[in-house]
C-alpha positions in Angstrom: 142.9 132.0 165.5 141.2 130.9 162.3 139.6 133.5 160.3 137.7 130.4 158.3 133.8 130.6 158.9 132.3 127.7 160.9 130.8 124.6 158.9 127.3 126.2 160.1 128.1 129.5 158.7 129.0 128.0 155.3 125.4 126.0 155.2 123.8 129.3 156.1 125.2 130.9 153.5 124.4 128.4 150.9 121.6 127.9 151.1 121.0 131.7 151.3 122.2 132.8 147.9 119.7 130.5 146.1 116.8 132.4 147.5 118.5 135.8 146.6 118.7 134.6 143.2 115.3 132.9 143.1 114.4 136.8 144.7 116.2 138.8 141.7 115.0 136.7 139.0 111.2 137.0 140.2 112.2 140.6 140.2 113.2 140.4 136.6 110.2 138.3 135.4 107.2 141.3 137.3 109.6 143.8 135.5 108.8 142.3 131.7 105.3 142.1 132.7 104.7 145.5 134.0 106.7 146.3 130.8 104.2 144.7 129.0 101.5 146.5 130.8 102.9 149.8 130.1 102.3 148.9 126.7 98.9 148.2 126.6 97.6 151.7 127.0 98.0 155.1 124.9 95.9 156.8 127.3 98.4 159.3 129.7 96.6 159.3 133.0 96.0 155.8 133.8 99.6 154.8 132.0 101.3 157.5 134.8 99.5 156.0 137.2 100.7 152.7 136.2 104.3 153.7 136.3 104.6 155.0 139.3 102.7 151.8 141.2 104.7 149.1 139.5 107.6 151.4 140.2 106.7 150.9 144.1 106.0 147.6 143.9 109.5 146.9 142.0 111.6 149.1 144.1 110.0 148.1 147.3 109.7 151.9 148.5 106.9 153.6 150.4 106.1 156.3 147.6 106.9 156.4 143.8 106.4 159.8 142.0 106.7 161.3 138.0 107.7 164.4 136.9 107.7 165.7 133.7 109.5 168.3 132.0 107.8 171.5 130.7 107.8 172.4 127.0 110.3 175.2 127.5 112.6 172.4 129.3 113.1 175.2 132.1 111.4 173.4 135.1 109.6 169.9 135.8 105.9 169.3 137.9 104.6 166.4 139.7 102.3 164.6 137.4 101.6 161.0 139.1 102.2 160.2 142.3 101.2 156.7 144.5 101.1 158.8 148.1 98.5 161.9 147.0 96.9 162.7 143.5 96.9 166.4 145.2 101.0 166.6 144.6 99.8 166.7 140.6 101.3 170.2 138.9 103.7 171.5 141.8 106.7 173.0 140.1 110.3 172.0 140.5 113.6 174.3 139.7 115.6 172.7 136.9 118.5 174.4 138.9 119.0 173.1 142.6 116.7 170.0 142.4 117.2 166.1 142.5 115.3 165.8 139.8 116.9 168.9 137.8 120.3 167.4 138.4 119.2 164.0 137.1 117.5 165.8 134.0 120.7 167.8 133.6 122.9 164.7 133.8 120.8 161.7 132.5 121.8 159.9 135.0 120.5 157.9 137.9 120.9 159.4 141.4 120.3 157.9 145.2 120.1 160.6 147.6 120.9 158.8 151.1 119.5 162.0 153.4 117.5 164.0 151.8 117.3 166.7 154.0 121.1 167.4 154.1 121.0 167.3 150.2 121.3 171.0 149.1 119.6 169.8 146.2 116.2 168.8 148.5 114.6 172.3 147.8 111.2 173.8 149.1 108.9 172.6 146.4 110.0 168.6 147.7 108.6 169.9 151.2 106.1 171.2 150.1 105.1 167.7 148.2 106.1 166.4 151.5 103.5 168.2 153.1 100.8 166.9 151.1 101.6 163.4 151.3 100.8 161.0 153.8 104.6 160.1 154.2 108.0 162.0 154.7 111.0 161.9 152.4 114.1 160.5 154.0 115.7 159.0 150.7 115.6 159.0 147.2 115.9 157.2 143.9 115.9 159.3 141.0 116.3 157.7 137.4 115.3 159.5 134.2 113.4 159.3 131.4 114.7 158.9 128.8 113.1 158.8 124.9 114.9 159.4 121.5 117.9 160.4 123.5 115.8 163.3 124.8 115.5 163.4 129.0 111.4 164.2 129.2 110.9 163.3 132.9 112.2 161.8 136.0 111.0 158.5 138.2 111.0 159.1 141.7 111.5 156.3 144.4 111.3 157.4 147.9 112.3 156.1 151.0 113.3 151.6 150.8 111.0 150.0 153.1 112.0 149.3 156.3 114.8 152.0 156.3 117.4 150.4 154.3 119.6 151.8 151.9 119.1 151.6 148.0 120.7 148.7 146.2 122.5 148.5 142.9 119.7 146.7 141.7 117.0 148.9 142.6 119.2 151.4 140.7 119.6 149.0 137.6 115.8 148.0 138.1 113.8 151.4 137.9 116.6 152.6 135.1 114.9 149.7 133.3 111.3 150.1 133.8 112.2 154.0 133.8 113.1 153.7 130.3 110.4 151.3 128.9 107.9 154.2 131.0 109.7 157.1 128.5 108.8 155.3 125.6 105.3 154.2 126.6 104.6 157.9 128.2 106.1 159.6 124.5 103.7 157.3 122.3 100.7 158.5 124.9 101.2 161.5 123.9 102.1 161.8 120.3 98.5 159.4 119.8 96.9 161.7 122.1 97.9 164.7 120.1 97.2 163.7 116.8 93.8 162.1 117.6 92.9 165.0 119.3 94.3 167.2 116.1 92.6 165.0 113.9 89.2 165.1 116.1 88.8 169.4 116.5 89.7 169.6 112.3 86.6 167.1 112.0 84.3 169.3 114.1 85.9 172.9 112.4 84.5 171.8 108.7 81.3 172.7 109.5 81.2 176.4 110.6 84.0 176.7 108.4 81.8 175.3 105.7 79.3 177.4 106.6 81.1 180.5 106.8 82.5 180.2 103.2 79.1 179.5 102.0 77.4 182.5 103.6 80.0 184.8 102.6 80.2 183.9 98.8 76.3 184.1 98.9 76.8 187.8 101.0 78.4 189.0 97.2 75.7 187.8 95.0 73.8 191.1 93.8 70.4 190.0 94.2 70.8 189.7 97.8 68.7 192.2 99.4 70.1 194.1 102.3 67.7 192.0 105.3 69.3 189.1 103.7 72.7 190.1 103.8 72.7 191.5 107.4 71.4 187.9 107.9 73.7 186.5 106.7 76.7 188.3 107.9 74.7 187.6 111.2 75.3 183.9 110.6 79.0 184.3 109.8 79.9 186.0 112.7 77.7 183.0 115.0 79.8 180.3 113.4 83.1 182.4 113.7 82.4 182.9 117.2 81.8 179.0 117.2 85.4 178.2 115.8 86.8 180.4 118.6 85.3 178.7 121.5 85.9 175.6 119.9 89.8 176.8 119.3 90.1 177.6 123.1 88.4 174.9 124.5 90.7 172.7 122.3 94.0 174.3 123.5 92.8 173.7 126.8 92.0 169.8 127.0 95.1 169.4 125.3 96.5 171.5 127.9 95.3 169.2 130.1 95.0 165.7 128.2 99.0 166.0 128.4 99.5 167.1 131.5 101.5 170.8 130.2 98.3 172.8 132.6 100.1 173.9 135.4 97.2 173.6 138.4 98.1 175.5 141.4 97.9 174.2 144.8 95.9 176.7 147.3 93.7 176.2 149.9 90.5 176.7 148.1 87.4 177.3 149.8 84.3 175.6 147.7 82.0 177.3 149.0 83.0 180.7 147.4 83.5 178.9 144.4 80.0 177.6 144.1 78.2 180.9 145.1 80.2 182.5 142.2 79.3 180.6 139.6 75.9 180.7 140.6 76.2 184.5 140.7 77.6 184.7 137.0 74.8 182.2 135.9 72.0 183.1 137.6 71.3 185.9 134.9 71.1 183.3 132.4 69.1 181.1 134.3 66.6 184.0 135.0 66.2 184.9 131.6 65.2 181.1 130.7 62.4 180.7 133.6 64.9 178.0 135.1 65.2 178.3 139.3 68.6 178.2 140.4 69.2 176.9 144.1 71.9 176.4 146.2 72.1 174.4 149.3 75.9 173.9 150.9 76.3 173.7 154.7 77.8 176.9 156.1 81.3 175.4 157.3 82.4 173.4 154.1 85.8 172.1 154.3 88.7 173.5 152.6 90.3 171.7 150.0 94.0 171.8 148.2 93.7 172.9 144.2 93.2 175.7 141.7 90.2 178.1 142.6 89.9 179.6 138.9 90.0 175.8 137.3 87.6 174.8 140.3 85.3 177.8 138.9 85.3 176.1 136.0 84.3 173.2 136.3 81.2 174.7 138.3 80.5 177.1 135.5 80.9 174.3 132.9 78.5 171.8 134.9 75.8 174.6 135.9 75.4 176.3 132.2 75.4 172.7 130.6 72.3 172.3 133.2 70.7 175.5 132.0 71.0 175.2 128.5 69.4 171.7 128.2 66.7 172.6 130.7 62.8 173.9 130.1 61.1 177.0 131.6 60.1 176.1 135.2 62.9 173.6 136.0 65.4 173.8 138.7 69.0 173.5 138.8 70.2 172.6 142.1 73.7 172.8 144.0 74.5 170.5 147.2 78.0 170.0 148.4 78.6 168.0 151.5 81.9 166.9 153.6 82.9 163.5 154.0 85.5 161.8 156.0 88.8 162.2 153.6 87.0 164.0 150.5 84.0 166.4 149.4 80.8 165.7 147.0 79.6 168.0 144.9 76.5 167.4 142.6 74.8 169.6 140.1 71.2 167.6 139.7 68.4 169.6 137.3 64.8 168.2 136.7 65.1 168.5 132.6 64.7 166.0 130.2 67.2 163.8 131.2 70.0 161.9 129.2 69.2 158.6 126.9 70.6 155.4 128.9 72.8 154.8 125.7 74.1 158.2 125.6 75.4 157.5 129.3 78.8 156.2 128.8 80.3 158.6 126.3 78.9 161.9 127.9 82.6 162.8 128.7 84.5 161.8 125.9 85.2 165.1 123.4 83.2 166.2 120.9 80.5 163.7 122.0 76.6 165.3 122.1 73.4 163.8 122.8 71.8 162.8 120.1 69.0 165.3 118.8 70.8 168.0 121.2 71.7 170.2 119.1 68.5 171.4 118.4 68.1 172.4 121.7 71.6 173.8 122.7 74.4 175.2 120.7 77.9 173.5 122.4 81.6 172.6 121.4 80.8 169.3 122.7 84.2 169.8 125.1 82.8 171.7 128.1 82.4 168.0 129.7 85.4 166.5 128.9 86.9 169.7 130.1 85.5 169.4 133.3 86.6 166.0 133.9 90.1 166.2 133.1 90.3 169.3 135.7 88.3 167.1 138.4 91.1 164.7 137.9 93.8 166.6 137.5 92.6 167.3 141.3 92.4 163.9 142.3 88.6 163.6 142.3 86.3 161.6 140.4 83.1 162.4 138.4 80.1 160.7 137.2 76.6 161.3 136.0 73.5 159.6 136.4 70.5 160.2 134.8 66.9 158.6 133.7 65.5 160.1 130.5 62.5 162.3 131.4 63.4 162.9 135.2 66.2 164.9 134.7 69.9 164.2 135.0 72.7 164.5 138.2 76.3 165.2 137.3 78.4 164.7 140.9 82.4 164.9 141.4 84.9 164.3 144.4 87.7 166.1 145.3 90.0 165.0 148.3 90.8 166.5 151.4 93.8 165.7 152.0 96.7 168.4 152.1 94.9 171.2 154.2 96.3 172.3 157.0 
């Protein structure tokens, strides 16, 4: 019997291996230009974002996910992910993890079954569970900048059930390392605008300070002037503080180092306690505050105490910018994969111009400041905690008629 292949079999496979070539080097060509793309950004979020959805499309997988190591290097969290933005800031093990052993090793790793992998641990079920797929394999390359392992690119599941190739391996090992160097240069800009942005606003009360307490020496001060003064001192000290924090914390969160937890949070409670710590305030100003949430909200996945602040962020920026006699109003309402929240007021309302920067740091309203004393970070704040969640926020406004801030959070997750 002859073990040649038929004259048929030969064509087939002739004419075959030009399309697998034509195939690889199509592959190779969308790989320089999501490289390029990478690139093209210094901003964190929407370059993680972009990682892990040309790593999908390159790989050819149902899900693509990045984690990150902590600063400690002890442990790594889900920072991006194509399948759910809710799987953002669950924790992973360095020890007795896929992605700890590929941290650990800096090497590339295909896990055939997951589930009989001793290295598949809870926290990866727990992922599983808020994701709209189920992990049955993996493809886990590292990170890799300045010979330093900072994260790890996740491919899960090939599509239709096939096993991982050598050149999906040799593929996302390539993008995975063009994504280290982009992700690394994110965040050294981010820091050092964001350093260079809070020592800007810190001149002035600093200024200030110095100034009032050289002045505070002087012997023709008279007592009334010098309690003044000291009075002034301790205002603008104060203000360097809250500044300080609120700094710490959007960097926290700019770079993705806040750990968010991942509860089952009902809103509800939220929004009646932030109203309850406010109301006082808005009391004292003549300002009505009203809520008006339906009695069965729907629970969501996220952090309860970084949900509370966003509301408590939102409702005192209301108060402070509105007149005696204006009201501050609450709604939340269910839709069909996500909840809306707004915070509208009936105060003065917000310049058209001043509309498109309202969330970047440091940014106030021109004129503002004579009517509310601010870091000018409580918003940007807010934002990056809205979508550190997965949501969205926006504001819309018309000068004189008051102004609407509304975000989104999804519903996916909850059991």
């Amino acid at each position: 019997m002859s073990l040649r292949p038929a004259q048929g079999d030969r064509t087939m496979v002739d004419r075959r291996q030009p399309t697998q070539d034509g195939e690889r080097v199509a592959r190779l060509e969308r790989l320089i230009e999501m490289s390029r793309s990478l690139n093209s950004t210094l901003s964190l979020r929407p370059l993680l974002h972009r990682i892990v959805v040309a790593a999908q499309e390159l790989t050819e997988t149902e899900a693509c996910s990045i984690l990150l190591v902590d600063r400690k290097g002890s442990q790594l969290y889900f920072e991006a992910a194509t399948n759910t933005p809710a799987v953002r800031s669950i924790i992973v093990p360095m020890e007795g993890s896929v992605a700890g052993w590929v941290v650990r090793t800096g090497e590339p790793l295909v896990v055939s079954d997951a589930r009989k992998d001793p290295r598949f641990g809870r926290n990866i079920v727990k992922a599983d569970e808020q994701s709209t797929i189920t992990t049955r394999s993996i493809l886990a390359v590292p990170l890799i900048a300045r010979e330093k392992v900072m994260g790890v690119l996740e491919a899960i599941n090939k599509e239709g059930g096939i096993e991982f190739t050598e050149e999906d391996i040799e593929l996302l090992t390539v993008l995975g390392g063009q994504a280290a160097v982009a992700v690394q240069n994110a965040l050294l800009f981010q820091q050092s605008d964001l350093i260079a942005e809070i020592v800007h606003e810190m001149r002035t009360p600093l200024t200030s300070i110095i100034a009032y307490a050289d002045l505070i020496q002087r012997p023709e001060v008279i007592p009334s002037q010098r309690s003044q003064f000291v009075n002034i001192i301790q205002r603008e000290a104060e203000r360097i503080s809250e500044m300080t924090n609120n700094f710490l914390d959007l960097a926290r969160l700019e770079s993705g180092r806040a750990s968010l937890a991942q509860d089952p949070v009902g809103l509800s409670t939220v929004i009646h306690m932030a109203v309850n710590v406010l109301r006082p305030q808005a009391d004292a100003r003549q300002i009505v505050l009203l809520v008006d949430i339906p009695a069965a909200l729907p629970s969501i996945m996220g952090d309860a105490q970084r949900l509370h602040q966003v509301m408590l962020n939102l409702l005192s920026n209301a108060i402070k910018y509105c007149r005696p006699g204006d009201d501050v109003t609450v709604t939340a309402r269910g839709e069909e994969d996500h909840l809306i929240v707004s915070v509208a007021d009936t105060g003065p309302g917000i310049p058209a111009d001043a509309l498109p920067n309202i969330f970047e740091r440091f940014y106030r309203v021109p004129g503002a400041e004579s009517r509310a004393l601010g870091t000018g970070l409580g918003l940007a704040i807010t934002r990056q905690i809205v979508e550190a969640h997965g949501g969205e926020i926006h504001v819309s406004s018309e000068e004189g008629h008051g102004a609407t801030f509304t975000f989104t959070l999804p519903l996916e997750g909850v059991q």
